[in-house]
DRENDO-1510 file (C-alpha; in Angstrom, 1 decimal, always signed):
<recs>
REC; n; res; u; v; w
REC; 1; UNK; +86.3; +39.3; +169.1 .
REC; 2; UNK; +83.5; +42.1; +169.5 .
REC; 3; UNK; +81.3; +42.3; +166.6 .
REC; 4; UNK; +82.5; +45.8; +166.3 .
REC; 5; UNK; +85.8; +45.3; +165.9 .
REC; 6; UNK; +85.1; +42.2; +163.3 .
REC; 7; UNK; +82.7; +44.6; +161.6 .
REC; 8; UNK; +85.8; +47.8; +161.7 .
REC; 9; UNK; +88.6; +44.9; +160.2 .
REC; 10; UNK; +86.3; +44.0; +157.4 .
REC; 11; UNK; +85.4; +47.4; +156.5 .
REC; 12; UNK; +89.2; +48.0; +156.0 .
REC; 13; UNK; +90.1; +44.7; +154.4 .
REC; 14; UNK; +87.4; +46.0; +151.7 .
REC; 15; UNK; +88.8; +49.1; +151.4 .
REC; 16; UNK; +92.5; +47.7; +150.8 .
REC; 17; UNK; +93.4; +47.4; +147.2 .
REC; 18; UNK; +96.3; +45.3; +145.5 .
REC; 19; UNK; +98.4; +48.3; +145.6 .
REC; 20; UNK; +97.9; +49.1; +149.1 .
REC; 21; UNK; +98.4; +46.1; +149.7 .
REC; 22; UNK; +101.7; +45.5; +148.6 .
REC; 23; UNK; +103.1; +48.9; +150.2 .
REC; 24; UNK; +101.8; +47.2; +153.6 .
REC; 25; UNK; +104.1; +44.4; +152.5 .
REC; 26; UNK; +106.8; +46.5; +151.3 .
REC; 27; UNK; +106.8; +48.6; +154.6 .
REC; 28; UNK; +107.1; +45.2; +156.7 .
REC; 29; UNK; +109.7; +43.8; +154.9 .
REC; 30; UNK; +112.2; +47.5; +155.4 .
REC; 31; UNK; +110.5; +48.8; +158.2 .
REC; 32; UNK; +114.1; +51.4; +158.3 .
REC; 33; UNK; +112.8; +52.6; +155.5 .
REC; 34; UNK; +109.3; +53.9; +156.3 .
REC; 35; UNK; +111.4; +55.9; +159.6 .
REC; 36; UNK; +113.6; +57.7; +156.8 .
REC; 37; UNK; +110.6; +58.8; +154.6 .
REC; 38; UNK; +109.0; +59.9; +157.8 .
REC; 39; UNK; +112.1; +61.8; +158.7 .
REC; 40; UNK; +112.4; +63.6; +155.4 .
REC; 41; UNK; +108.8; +64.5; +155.4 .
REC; 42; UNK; +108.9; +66.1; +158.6 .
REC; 43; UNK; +111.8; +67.8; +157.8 .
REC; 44; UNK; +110.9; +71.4; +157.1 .
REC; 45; UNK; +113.7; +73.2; +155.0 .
REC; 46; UNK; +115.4; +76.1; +157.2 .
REC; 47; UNK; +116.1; +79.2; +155.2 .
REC; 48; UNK; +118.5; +81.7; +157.2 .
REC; 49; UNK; +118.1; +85.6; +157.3 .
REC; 50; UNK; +121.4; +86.1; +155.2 .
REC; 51; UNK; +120.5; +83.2; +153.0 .
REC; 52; UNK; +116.9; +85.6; +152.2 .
REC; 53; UNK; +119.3; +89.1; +152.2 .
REC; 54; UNK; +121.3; +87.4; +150.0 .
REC; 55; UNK; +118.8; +86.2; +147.6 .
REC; 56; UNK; +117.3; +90.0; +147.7 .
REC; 57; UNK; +120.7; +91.6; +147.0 .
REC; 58; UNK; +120.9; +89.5; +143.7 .
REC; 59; UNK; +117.4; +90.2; +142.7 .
REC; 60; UNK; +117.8; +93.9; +143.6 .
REC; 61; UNK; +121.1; +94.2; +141.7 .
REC; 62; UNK; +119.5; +92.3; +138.8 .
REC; 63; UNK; +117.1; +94.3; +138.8 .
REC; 64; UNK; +119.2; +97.3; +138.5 .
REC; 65; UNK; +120.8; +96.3; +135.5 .
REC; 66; UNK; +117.7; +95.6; +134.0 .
REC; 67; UNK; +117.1; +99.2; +134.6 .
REC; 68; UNK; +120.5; +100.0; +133.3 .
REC; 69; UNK; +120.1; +98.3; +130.1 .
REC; 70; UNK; +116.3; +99.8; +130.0 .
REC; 71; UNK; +117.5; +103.3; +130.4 .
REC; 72; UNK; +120.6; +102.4; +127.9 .
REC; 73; UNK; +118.1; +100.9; +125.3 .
REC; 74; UNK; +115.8; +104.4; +125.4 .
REC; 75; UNK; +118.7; +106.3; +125.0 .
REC; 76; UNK; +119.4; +104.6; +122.0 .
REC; 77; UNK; +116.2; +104.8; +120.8 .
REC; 78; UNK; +115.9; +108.6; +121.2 .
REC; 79; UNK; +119.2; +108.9; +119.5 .
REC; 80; UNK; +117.7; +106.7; +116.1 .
REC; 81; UNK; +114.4; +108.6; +116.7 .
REC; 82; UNK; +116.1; +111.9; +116.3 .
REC; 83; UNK; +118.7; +110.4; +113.0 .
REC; 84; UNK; +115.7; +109.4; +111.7 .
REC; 85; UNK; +114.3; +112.7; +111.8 .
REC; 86; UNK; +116.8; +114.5; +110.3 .
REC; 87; UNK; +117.0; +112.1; +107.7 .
REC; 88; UNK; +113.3; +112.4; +107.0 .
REC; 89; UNK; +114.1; +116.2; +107.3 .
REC; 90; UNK; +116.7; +116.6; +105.1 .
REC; 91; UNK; +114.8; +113.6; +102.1 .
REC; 92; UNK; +111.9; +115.7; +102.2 .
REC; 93; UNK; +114.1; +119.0; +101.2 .
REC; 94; UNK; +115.3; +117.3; +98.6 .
REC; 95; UNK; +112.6; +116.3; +97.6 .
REC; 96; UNK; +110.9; +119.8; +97.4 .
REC; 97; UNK; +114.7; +120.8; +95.6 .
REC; 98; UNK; +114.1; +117.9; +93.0 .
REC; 99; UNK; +110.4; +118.8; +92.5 .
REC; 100; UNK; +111.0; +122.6; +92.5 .
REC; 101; UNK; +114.0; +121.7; +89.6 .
REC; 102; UNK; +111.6; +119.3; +87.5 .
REC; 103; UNK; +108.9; +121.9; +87.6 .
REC; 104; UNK; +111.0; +124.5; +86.2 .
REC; 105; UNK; +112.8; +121.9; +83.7 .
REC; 106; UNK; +108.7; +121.0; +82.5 .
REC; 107; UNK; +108.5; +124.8; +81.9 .
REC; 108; UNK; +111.2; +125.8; +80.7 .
REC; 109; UNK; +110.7; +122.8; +78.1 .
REC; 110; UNK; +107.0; +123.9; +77.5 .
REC; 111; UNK; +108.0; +128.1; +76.6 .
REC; 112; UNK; +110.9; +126.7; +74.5 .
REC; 113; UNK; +108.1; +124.1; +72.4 .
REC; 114; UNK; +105.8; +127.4; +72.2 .
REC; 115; UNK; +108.5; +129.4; +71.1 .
REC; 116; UNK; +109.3; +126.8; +68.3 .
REC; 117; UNK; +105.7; +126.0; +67.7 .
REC; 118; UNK; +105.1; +129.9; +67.4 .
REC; 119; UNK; +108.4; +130.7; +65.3 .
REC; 120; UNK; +106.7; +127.2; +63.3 .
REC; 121; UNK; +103.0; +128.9; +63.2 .
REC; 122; UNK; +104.3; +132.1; +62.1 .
REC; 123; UNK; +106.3; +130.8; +59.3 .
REC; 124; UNK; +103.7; +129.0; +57.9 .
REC; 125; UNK; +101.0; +130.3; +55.8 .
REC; 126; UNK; +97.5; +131.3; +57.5 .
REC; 127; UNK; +95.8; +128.2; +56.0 .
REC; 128; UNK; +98.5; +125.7; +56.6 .
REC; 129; UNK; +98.7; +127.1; +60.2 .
REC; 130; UNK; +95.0; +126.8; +61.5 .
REC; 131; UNK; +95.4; +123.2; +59.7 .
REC; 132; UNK; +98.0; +122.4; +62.5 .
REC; 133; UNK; +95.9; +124.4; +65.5 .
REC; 134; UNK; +93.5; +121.9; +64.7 .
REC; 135; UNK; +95.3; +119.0; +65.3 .
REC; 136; UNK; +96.4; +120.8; +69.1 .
REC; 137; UNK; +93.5; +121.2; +72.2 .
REC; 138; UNK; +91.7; +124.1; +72.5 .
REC; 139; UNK; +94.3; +125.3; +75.7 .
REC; 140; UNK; +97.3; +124.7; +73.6 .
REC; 141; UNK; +95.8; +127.2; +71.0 .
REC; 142; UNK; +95.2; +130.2; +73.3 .
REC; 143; UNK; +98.0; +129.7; +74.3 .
REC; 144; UNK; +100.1; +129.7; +71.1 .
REC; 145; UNK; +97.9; +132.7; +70.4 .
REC; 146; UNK; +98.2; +135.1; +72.7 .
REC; 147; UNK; +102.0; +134.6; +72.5 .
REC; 148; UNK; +101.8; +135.7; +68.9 .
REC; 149; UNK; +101.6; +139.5; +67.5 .
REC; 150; UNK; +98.4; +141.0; +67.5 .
REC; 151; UNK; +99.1; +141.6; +63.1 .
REC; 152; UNK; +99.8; +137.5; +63.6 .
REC; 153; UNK; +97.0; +136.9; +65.4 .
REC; 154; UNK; +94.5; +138.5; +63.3 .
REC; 155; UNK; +95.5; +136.7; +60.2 .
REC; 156; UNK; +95.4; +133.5; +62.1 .
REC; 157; UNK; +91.8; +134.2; +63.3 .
REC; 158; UNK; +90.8; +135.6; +59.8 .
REC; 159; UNK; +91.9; +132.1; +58.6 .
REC; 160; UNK; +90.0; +130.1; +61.1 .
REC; 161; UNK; +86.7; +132.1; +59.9 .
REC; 162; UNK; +87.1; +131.5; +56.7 .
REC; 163; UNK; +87.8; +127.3; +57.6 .
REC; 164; UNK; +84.9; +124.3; +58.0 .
REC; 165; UNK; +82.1; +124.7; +60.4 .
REC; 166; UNK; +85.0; +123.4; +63.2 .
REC; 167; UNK; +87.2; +125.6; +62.5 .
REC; 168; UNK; +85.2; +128.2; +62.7 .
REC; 169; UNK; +83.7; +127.2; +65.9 .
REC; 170; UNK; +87.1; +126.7; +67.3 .
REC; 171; UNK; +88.6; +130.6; +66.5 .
REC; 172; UNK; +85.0; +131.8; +68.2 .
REC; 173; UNK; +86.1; +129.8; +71.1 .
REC; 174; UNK; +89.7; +131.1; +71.0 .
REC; 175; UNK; +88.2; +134.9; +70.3 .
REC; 176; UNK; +86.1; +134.7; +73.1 .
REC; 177; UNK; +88.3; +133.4; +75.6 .
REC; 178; UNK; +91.5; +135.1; +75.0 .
REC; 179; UNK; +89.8; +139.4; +75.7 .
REC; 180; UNK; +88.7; +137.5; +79.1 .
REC; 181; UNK; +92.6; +136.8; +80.1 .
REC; 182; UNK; +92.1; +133.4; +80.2 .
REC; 183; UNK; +95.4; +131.1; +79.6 .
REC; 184; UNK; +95.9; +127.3; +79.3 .
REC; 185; UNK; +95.7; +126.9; +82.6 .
REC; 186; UNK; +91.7; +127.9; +82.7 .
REC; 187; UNK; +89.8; +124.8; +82.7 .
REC; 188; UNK; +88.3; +124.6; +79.3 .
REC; 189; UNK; +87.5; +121.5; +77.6 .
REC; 190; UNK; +90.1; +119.8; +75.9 .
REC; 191; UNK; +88.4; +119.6; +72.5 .
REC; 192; UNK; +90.3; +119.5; +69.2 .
</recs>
């Protein structure tokens, strides 16, 4: 044998493992077998031009009713989009109806209690009266007081004068801001 050789076989004997080894064994013993897995490995799988057409037809028309249902879907979806606006639409009316209504109930309720409180104030003596302005806020009195005759009026700022030190600080405050036209809703200080 040439050293070469010897050298070449030696090389590959170190190279083989145990499980090389035992496919060598394997593929002696069924030597059919290692023709078939040759066969099958060489075998190339042959896809026809109808077999391709056909597989693009069903991804085309698959594709279509994706479409279809995409188009159906943001149909739908414009169709909720414009319900939900005219819901919104017609909630937010009533909403301004029922706002509009509570308003008026708030002031309707508020010139009734001044008409009472006036129809109380006026009733009352001068004395007892500023007694019961003084337990109100300063905007509550204005406007009590301009509501009230000007012979009603007077007596009820005569009586303030002629009250404590807060009293009489309180009918300056109402005598100065009721020539100006100012009504409860000016922004003075809600002292009592």
């Amino acid at each position: 044998m040439p050293k070469a050789w010897q050298e070449d076989c030696y090389g590959l004997i170190e190279r083989l493992n145990s499980e090389a080894i035992r496919e060598i064994r394997e593929i002696l013993r069924y030597p059919e077998a290692l023709a078939e897995e040759r066969e099958l490995a060489n075998e190339t799988p042959v896809v026809s031009v109808a077999d391709v057409s056909r597989t693009r037809a069903k991804a085309m028309l698959h594709l279509e009713e994706r479409e279809n249902e995409l188009a159906i879907f943001k149909g739908l979806i414009a169709d909720d989009r414009k319900r939900v606006s005219t819901e919104q639409d017609t909630l937010l009316a009533a909403r301004e109806r029922f706002d509009k209504e509570q308003n008026d109930r708030i002031a309707k309720k508020a010139a009734d209690g001044i008409k009472k409180s006036l129809a109380v104030l006026q009733a009352s003596d001068p004395e007892k009266a500023v007694g019961q302005l003084s337990e109100l806020t300063l905007k509550e009195n204005i406007l009590l007081l301009e509501a009230m005759p000007e012979k009603d009026f007077a007596k009820m700022l005569a009586a303030l004068a002629a009250g404590d030190q807060d009293q009489i600080e309180r009918g300056q405050q109402i005598f100065q801001a009721i020539p100006r036209g100012k009504t409860a809703e000016a922004d003075m200080g809600e002292t009592k």
